[in-house]
N, C-alpha and C positions, 0 to 999 in steps of 0.2 A: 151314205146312200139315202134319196128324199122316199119315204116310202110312197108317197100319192102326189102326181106334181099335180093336181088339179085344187088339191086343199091346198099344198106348200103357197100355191099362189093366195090362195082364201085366210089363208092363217097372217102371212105376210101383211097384207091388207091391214088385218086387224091390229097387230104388233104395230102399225104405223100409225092405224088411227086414234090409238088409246094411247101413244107415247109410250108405250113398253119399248121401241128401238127409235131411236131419233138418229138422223144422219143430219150431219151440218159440218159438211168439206169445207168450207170456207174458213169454220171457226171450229178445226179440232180440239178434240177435248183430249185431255192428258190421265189414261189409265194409272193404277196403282206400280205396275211393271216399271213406268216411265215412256212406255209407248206412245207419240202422237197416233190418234184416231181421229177419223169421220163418224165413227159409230158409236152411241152406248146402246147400252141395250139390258134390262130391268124388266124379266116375264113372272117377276114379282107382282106386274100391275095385273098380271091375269086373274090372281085370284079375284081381284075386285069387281069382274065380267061374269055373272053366270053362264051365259049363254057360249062367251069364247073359252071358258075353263072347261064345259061339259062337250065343245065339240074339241077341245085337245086329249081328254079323257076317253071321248070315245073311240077315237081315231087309232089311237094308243092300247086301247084296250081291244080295238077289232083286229089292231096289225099283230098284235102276241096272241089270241086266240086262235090266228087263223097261221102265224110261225112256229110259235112255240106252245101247242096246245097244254103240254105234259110240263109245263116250267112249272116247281113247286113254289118258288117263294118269288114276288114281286120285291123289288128294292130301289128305295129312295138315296136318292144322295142327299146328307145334311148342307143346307135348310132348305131348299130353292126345290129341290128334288121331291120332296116329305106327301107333300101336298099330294101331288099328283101320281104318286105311285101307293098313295092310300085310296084316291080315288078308284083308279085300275084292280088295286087288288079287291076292291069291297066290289065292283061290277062283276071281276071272276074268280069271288069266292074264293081267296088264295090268300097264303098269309103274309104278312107285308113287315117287311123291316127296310130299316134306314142304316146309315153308316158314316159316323162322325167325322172329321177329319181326322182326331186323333185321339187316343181310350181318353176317360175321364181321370183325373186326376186325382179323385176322391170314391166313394165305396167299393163294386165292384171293378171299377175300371175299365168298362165296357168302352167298346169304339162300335160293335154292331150290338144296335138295342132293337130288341123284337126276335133276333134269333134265326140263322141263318146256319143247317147243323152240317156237317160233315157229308158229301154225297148227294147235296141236296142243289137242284139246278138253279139260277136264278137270272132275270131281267134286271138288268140297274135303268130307272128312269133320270134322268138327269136335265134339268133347265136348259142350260148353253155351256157350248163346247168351243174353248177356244184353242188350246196348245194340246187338251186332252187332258192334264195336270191333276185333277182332281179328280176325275173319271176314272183314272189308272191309278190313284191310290184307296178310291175304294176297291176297284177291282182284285188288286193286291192284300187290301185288310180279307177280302171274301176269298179269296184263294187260298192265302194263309191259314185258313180256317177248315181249307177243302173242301168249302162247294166250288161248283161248277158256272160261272159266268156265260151265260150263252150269246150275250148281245147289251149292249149298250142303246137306248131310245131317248135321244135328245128333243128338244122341240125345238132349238135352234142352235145353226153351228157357222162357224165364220168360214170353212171349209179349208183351214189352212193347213197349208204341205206336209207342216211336222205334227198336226195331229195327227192326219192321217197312217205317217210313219209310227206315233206313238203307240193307236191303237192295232196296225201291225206286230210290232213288236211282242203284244199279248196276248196275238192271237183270238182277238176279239172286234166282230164288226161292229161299227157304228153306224144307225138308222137313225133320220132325222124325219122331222116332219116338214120342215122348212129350212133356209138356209140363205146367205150372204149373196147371194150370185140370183136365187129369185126374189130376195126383197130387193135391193136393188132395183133389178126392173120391174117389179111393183111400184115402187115408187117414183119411177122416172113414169110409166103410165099415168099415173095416176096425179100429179102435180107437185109427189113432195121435194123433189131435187129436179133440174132440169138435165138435160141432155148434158146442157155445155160440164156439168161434174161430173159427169159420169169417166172420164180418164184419171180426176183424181181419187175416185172411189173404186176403180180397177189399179191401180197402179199401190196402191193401199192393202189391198186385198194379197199383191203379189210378193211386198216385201213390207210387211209391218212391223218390224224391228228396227227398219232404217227409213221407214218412211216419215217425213217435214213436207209441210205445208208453207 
């Protein structure tokens, strides 16, 4: 769900003009999965924007103060996540932890560093959301642990079907701030793809496991 479709479009904008999401249907690029793509996408380059990092920050930080006023702990997903759910948490005063993909392998053997205690409510921030995959196994190290997961806050998602299902399945919403379907037509407005792709950038969107260019 896009929390505000009036930024989702402002955000998008900016994901395209700083190359944090590049679309080039014509010459897909071939994910780690093995999936052909139109899209990458790296909001890795946000940090290097003050200006686009402090309005995802705050957007983020007004949509949990004004959902989840009483959520104790803010939570980053490692590494993409960290960032910005240290920002959120240092705006409302809340404590912030993050969550590995998997314990360390040496001293304590911690997967949730910063501390996330038994009872205790928390937001997971999270980058981009593509199958859900990562999303849901933090969610599960923080369950396992017995807090409470109230929501999930992405800043961008591909909207695809079996996330969807995945984050069903845990009984946990997902809130975007932007997302596949308005960048998109962000960028057919705006001149980075033209109309004429815009069937192979829907038809991508509907099956990208078997979708060839």
């Amino acid at each position: 769900m896009i929390i505000n479709e009036e930024f989702a479009r402002e955000l998008a904008a900016h994901l395209l003009e700083i190359n944090a999401v590049v679309l080039r249907p014509q010459e897909p690029f071939t994910w780690a999965s093995g999936w052909n793509s139109p899209i990458y996408c790296d909001n890795r380059l946000t940090l290097h924007y003050p200006e686009i990092r402090k309005k995802i920050a705050s957007k983020i930080t007004e949509f949990v103060s004004e959902k989840y006023p009483n959520i104790d702990v803010i939570t980053g997903t490692a590494t993409a996540g960290i960032p910005h759910a240290a920002w959120v948490a240092g705006a409302l005063d809340k404590p912030m932890a993050y969550v590995r993909a998997k314990p360390k392998s040496y001293g304590m053997g911690n997967q949730i560093e910063g501390g996330v205690a038994k009872g205790e409510t928390t937001v997971v921030i999270e980058d981009l959301v593509s199958t859900g995959g990562s999303a849901i196994s933090v969610i599960d190290a923080l369950q396992f642990v017995g807090a409470k997961v109230d929501a999930v806050v992405s800043i961008f998602t591909y909207g695809f079907d079996v996330a969807t299902e995945n984050f069903e399945k845990v009984n946990v919403p997902l809130f975007t701030l932007t997302d596949y379907t308005t960048l998109v037509d962000v960028a057919i407005e705006k001149g980075f793809v033209t109309g004429a792709d815009l069937e192979l950038l829907s038809s991508w969107r509907k099956n990208p496991d078997i979708w060839a260019n």
